[in-house]
Structures are given as structure tokens and as C-alpha cells.
C-alpha positions in Angstrom: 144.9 113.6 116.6 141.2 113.0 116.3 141.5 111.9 112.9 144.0 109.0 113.1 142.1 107.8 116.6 139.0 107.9 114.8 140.4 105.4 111.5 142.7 103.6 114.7 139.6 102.0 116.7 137.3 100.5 114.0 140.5 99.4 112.1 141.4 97.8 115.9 137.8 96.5 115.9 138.2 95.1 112.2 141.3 93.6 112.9 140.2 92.0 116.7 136.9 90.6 114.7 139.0 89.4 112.2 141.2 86.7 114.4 137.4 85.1 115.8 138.0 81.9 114.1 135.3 79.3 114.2 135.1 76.1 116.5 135.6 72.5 114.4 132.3 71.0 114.3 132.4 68.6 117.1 133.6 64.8 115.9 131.0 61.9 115.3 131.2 60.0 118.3 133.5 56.3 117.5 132.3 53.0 118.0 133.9 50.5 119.2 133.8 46.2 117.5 130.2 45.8 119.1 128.6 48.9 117.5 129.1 51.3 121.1 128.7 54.4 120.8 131.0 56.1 123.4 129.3 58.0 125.6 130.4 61.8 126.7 131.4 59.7 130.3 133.6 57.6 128.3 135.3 60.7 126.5 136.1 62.5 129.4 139.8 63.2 130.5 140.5 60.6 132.6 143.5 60.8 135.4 147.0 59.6 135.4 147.0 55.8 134.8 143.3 55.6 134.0 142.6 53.6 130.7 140.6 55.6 128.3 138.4 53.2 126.2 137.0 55.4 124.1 138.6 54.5 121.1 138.7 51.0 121.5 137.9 49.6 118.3 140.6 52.0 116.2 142.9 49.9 114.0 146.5 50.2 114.5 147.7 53.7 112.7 149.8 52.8 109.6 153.3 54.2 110.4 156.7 52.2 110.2 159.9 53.2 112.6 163.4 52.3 112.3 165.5 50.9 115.3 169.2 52.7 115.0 170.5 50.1 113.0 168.0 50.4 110.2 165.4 47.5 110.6 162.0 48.7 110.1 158.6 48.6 111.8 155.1 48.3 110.3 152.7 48.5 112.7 149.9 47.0 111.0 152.3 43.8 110.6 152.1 43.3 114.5 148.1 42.0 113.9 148.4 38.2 115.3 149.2 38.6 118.9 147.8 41.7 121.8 150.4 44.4 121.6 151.2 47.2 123.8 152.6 50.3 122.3 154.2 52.4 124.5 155.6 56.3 123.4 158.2 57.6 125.4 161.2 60.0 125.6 164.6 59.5 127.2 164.2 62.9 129.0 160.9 61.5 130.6 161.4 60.8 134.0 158.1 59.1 134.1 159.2 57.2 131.1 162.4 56.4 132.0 160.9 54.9 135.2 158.3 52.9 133.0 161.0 51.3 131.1 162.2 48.4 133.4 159.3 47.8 134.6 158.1 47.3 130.5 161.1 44.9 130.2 159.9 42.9 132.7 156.2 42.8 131.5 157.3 42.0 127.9 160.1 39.3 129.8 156.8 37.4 131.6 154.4 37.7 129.0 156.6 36.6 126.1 154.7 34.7 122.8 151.6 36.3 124.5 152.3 40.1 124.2 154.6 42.3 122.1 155.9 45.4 124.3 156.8 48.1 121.2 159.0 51.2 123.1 158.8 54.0 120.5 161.4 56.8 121.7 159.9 60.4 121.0 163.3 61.9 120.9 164.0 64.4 118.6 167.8 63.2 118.6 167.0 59.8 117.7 169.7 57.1 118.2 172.2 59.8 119.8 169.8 59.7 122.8 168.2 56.3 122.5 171.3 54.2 121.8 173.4 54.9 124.6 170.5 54.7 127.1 169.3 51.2 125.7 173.4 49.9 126.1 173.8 51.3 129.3 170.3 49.3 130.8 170.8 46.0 128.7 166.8 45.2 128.1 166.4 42.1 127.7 163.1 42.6 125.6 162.5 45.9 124.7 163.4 47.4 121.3 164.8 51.0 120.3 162.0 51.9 118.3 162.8 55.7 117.0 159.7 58.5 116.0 162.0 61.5 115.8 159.3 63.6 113.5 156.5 62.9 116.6 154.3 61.6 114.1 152.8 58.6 116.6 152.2 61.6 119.7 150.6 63.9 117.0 148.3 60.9 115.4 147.6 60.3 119.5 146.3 63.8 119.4 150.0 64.8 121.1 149.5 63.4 124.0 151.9 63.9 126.9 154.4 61.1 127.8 154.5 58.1 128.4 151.1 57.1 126.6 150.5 53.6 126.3 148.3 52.0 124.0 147.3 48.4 124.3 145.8 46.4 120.9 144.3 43.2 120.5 145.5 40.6 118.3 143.0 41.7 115.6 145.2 45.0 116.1 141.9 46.4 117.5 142.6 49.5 120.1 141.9 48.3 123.6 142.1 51.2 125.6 145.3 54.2 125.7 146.6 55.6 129.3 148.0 58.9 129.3 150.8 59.0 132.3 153.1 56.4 133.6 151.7 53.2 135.5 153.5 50.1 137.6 153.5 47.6 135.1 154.6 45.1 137.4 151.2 45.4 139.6 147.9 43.2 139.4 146.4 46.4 138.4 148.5 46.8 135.3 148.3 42.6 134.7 144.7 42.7 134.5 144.4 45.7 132.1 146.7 43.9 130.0 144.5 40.6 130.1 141.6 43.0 128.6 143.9 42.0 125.5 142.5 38.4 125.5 145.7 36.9 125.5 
């Protein structure tokens, strides 16, 4: 019995020592347009509905979606007017809430900012379709990500996450959680655009 304890702990010990993976080196710090450096203030977590600027500056990601019916979405094609990307999921009740409210904000800002919906569904259009026909937007598009691969380039973010880009297709700022889009608050983030 003494035996197999004795070759049991340090092959234990070997095997515990063995899983210690080392930390990523920590990530250059981003500037934004002007040459700012963001600061560790500006890459803190912030709270539901807080806009995080601290990748303003990023280009829009190159990815293209598909709506349901095909049509396809570049999103470094979007460059020429402010756009706000928003991910969501149709079992989101956050989201789900968002989504009039989204409508309305791409209804009253119309020629002066695109609202992109990009549903994170796994099931695609079997989810997405029938809640777009049932609601009737008058705006908003059925933008599908199915793989995730917009929340995993986000750093997988929890939904909704909204991410607002300039017309130069600059990154504004990105809020993590849902927000009223029909308040002055979420106007004048919006305006940070430079419509």
C-alpha cells in the first residue's frame, strides 16, 4: 500500500503542476483617431447601459450576414453614414424589449443613421422570421449570425450589445446590456456619431 501512495502523490503533484497554464501577456493598450491612449479607467467594466469608449477608434470588423431570404451584408460597406450595430437573440428578453424601441430610433433618425439588428440565434430564420412577421418593423432588418462570430469578435459579450460607428466606420463606443432608445439619454449618445 505504501508503494502505490508513494508513486500516487508526486504523480498527483506532476499532474496538478502540469494544468498551471500561463496568463496572456496583457494587450497594448488601443488608441483611439486622436492618438488616446485608453487609460485603465477607461477599460474598466462599466454597468448596464454605460458606453465603453475604450475602443473607439476600431474599424468596423469584416464579416458579412445574410437576411433569411439570402441578401448579404458587408459591414465594412456601411462606411458613409453613423451606424449602430446592435447583437441580439430572440430569447433575450432584454433584447426583445430593445427591439421597438430600435425601430423607432432607426424610424426618426432615417438618412442619418443605419440601425443593423444582427440576431444571435443559433436557429437562424426559424426563430428570427416568425418574430420579425409577427412585429411588422418598419425599419429594422433580420440580420442572421448563427455561428456567433460578431459576440465572439466582441469578446462574447452578453446580449444585447450595441455598438455605435461613425460614418468613417470608426467605433464610437459599445454598451453591454439593454438601454431606452427612445430617451434623451440614448439620443445624445447616438449624436456622439456626428450625424
Amino acid at each position: 500500500m505504501s508503494l502505490s501512495l508513494t508513486l500516487v502523490v508526486p504523480g498527483l503533484a506532476l499532474l496538478i503542476g502540469g494544468c498551471d497554464r500561463q496568463s496572456e501577456p496583457p494587450a497594448q493598450p488601443a488608441a483611439d483617431t486622436a492618438g488616446h491612449v485608453a487609460s485603465d479607467a477607461d477599460r474598466q467594466p462599466t454597468a448596464t447601459g454605460a458606453p465603453d469608449r475604450s475602443h473607439a477608434g476600431t474599424p468596423l470588423p469584416d464579416f458579412t450576414f445574410a437576411d433569411p431570404a439570402g441578401k448579404k451584408l458587408h459591414l465594412p460597406e456601411l462606411k458613409g453614414q453613423p451606424v449602430l450595430i446592435n447583437l441580439w437573440a430572440t430569447w433575450c428578453a432584454p433584447c426583445v424589449t430593445e427591439m421597438p424601441l430600435l425601430d423607432k430610433l432607426a424610424t426618426d433618425l432615417q438618412g442619418t443613421l443605419r440601425v443593423v439588428t444582427i440576431s444571435q440565434d443559433m436557429q437562424g430564420a426559424t426563430k428570427v422570421s416568425p418574430f420579425f412577421a409577427e412585429r411588422k418593423f418598419a425599419h429594422l432588418e433580420p440580420w442572421l449570425d448563427t455561428e456567433n462570430d460578431l459576440a465572439f469578435h466582441f469578446g462574447g459579450a452578453n446580449l444585447p450589445l450595441s455598438i455605435l460607428y461613425d460614418a468613417q466606420g470608426r467605433e464610437v463606443w459599445r454598451i453591454a446590456g439593454d438601454l431606452d432608445w427612445s430617451g434623451q439619454k440614448a439620443r445624445g449618445l447616438v449624436a456622439e456619431a456626428g450625424q
